[in-house]
C-alpha positions in Angstrom: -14.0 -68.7 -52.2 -16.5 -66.4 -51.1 -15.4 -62.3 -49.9 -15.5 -61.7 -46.6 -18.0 -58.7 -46.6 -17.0 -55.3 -44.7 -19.4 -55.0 -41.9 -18.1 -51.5 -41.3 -19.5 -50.4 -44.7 -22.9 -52.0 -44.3 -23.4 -49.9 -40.9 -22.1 -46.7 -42.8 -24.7 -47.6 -45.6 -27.4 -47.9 -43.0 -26.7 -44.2 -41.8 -25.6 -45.5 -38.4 -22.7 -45.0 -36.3 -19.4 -47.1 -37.0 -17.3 -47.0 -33.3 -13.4 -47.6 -33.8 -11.4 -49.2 -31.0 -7.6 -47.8 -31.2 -4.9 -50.3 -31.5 -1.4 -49.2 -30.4 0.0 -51.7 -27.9 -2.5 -55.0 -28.4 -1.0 -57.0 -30.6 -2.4 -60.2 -29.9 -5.2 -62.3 -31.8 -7.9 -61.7 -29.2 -7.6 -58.1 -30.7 -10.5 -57.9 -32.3 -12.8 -60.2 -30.2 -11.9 -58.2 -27.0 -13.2 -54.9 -29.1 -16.2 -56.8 -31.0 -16.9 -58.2 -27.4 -17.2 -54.4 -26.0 -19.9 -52.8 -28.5 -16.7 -51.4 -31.1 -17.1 -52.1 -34.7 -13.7 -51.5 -36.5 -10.1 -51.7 -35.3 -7.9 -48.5 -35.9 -4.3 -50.4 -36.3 -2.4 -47.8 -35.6 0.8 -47.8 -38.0 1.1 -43.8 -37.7 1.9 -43.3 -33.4 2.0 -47.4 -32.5 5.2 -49.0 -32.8 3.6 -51.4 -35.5 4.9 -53.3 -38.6 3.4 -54.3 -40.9 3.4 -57.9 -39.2 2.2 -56.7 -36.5 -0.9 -55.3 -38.1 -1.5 -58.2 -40.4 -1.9 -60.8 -37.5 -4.4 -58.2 -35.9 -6.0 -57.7 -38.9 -6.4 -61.2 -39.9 -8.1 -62.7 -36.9 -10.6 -59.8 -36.5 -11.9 -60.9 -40.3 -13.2 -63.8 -38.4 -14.4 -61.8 -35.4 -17.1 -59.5 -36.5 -15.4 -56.6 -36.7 -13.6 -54.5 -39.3 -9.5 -54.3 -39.2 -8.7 -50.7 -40.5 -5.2 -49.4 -40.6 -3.6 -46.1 -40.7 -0.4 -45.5 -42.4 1.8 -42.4 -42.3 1.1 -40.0 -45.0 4.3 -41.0 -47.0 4.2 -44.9 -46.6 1.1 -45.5 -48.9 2.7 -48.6 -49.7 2.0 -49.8 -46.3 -1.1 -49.3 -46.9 -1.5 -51.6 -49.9 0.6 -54.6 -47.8 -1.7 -54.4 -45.3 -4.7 -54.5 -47.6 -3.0 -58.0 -49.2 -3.1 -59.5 -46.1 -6.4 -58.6 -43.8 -6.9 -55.7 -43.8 -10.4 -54.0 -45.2 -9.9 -50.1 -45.0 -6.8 -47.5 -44.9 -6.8 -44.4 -43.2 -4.1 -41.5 -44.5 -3.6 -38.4 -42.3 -2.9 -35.2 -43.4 -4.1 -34.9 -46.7 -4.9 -31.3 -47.5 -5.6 -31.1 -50.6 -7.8 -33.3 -53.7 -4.9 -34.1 -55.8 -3.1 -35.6 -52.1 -6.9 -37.3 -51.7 -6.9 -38.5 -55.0 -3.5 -40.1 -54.9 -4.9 -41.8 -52.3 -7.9 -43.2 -53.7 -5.5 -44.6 -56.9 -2.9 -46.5 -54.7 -6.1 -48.4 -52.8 -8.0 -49.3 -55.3 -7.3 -51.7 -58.4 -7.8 -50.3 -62.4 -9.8 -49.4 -64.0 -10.5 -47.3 -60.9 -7.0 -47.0 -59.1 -4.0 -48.9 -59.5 -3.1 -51.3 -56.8 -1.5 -54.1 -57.5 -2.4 -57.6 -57.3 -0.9 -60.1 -55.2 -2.9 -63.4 -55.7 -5.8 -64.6 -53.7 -5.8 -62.0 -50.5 -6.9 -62.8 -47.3 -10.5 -61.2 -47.6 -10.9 -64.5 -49.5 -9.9 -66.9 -47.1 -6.3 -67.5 -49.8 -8.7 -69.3 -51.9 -8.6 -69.5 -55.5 -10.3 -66.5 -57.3 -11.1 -64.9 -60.5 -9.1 -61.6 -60.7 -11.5 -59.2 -62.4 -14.5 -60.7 -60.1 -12.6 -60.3 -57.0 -10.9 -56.2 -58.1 -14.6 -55.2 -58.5 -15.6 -56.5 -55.6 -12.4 -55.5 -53.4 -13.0 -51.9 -55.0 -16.5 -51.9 -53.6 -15.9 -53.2 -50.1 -12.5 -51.8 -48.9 -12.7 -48.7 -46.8 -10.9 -45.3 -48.0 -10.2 -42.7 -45.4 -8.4 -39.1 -45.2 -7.8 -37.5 -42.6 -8.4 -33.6 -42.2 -5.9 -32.4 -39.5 -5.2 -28.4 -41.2 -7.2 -25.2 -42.1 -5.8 -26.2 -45.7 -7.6 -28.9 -45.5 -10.8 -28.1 -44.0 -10.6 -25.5 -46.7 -10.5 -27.7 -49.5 -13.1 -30.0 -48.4 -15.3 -29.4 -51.5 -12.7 -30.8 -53.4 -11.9 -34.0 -51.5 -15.0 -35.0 -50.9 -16.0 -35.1 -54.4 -12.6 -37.4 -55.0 -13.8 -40.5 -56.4 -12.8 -43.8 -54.4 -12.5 -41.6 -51.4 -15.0 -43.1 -48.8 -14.6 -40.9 -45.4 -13.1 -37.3 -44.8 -11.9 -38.2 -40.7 -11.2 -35.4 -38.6 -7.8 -35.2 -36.8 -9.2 -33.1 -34.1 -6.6 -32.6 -31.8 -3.8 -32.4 -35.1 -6.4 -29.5 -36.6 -6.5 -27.5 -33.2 -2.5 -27.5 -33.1 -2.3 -26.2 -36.3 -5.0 -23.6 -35.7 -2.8 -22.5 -33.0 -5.2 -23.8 -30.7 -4.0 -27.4 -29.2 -6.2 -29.0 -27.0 -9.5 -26.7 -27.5 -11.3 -29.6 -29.1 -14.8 -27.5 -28.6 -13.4 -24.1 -29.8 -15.9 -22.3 -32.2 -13.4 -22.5 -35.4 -13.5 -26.2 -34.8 -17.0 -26.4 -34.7 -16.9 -24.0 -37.9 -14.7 -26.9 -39.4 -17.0 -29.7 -38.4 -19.8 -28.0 -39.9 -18.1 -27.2 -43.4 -16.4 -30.5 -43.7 -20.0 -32.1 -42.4 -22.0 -30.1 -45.5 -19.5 -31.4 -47.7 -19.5 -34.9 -47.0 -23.4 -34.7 -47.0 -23.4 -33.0 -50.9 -21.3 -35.8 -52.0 -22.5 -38.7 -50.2 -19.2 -39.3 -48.2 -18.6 -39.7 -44.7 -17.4 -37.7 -41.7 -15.4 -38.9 -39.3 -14.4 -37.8 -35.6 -11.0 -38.7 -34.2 -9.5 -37.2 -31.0 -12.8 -36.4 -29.8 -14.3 -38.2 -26.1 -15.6 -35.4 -24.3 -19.1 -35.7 -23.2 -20.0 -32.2 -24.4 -18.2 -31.6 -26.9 -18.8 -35.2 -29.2 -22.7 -35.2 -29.4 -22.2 -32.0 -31.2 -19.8 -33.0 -34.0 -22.5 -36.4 -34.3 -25.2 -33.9 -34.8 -22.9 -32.5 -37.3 -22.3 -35.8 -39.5 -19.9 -37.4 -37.6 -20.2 -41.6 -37.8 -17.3 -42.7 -38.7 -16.0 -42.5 -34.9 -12.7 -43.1 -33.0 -13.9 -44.0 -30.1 -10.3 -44.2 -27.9 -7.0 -46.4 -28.0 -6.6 -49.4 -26.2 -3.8 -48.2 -23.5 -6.5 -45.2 -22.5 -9.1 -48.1 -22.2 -7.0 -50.3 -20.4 -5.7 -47.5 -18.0 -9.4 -46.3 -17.5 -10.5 -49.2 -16.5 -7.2 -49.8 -13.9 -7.6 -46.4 -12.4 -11.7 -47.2 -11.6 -10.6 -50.9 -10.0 -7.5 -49.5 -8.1 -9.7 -46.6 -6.7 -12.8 -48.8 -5.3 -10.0 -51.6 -3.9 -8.4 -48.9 -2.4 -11.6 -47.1 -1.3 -12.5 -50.5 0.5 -9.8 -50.1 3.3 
């Protein structure tokens, strides 16, 4: 059975921008088709704030394989395991928070990808190949190459060491945290502050000297965003599904009511 490639990585390949759609609430199978539907590119299933098993996610994740669009999950920082269920069944790319450090990064990188590089486990046929029989070795190379490793930088530790993790092998994307790095700077909320720009810049030149990634979570401000882009930024979170959903509420109730 063939792999079902990772459209997410192609677009990252290409140098363009890769828009996530949050996932905290949905939990049905139109998931993915309602975020492919509305110009989004991955999923971010949400295992970290959304009340989300690992069920939950694989259902999600699952469906979206067939929906043009990329089913990424985050875990919390201390249930990599999760992480590794979720990649058995649907899911293309993990995303970790917190990791300050390239030791943390590269502990990371070993529980996500199979030996010689890391060493996930196998399971049998996953669902990237439709549960179809499959060579082992052919299909761990090629898992290795397509699934989707992300940290996320969320501390001046972190942005700090950002040398280090992005020359981790097997890591893929260094993902800001912005509004986690601004509390921990002491500055919640001040997304656009200069020291958070100073950030984006040195975790931006890093990325770029080690061909990884940057990516821009907590971030939808209209001034603020095109600047982090013009930084690196590409790997983007582009909002969660409730903020969408209660958007778009707010703008109907508002011109119903404005009708009267």
């Amino acid at each position: 059975m063939a792999l079902i490639h990772n459209p997410l990585r192609r677009r990252l390949a290409e140098g363009g921008l890769a828009l996530g759609f949050g996932v905290q609430h949905l939990r049905g199978s139109a998931t993915g088709m309602i975020a492919a539907a509305t110009g989004f590119d991955w999923l971010f299933i949400d295992m970290e704030h959304g009340a989300m098993s690992v069920q939950d996610a694989a259902q999600i994740a699952v469906a979206a394989l067939g929906q043009g669009i990329t089913p990424i999950v985050r875990i919390c920082k201390d249930a990599l395991h999760e992480g590794t269920r979720c990649l058995d069944n649907g899911a293309m790319g993990v995303v970790v928070p917190h990791v300050d450090s390239a030791e943390e990064a590269a502990a990371v990188a070993r529980a996500y990808r199979f030996p010689p590089l890391g060493e996930r486990s196998w399971g049998g046929p996953p669902f990237a190949y439709g549960l179809g029989a499959v060579d082992p070795a052919v299909a761990q190379a090629e898992l290795n190459a397509e699934i989707l490793v992300a940290v996320m930088i969320e501390t001046p530790q972190a942005v700090a060491q950002a040398e280090a993790i992005a020359a981790v092998p097997g890591v893929d994307v260094l993902m800001f945290g912005t509004s986690d790095l601004t509390a921990s700077m002491g500055i919640p909320g001040q997304i656009g502050h200069p020291d958070v720009r100073a950030a984006y810049a040195r975790v931006g030149a890093a990325c770029a000297a080690h061909g990884k990634v940057m990516g821009m979570g907590g971030v939808y401000d209209q001034l603020v965003a095109p600047d982090y882009i013009r930084l690196g930024a590409r790997f983007i979170l582009g909002g969660n599904d409730h903020g969408f959903v209660m958007s778009g509420a707010q703008a109907r109730a508002a011109f119903l009511r404005g009708l009267a």
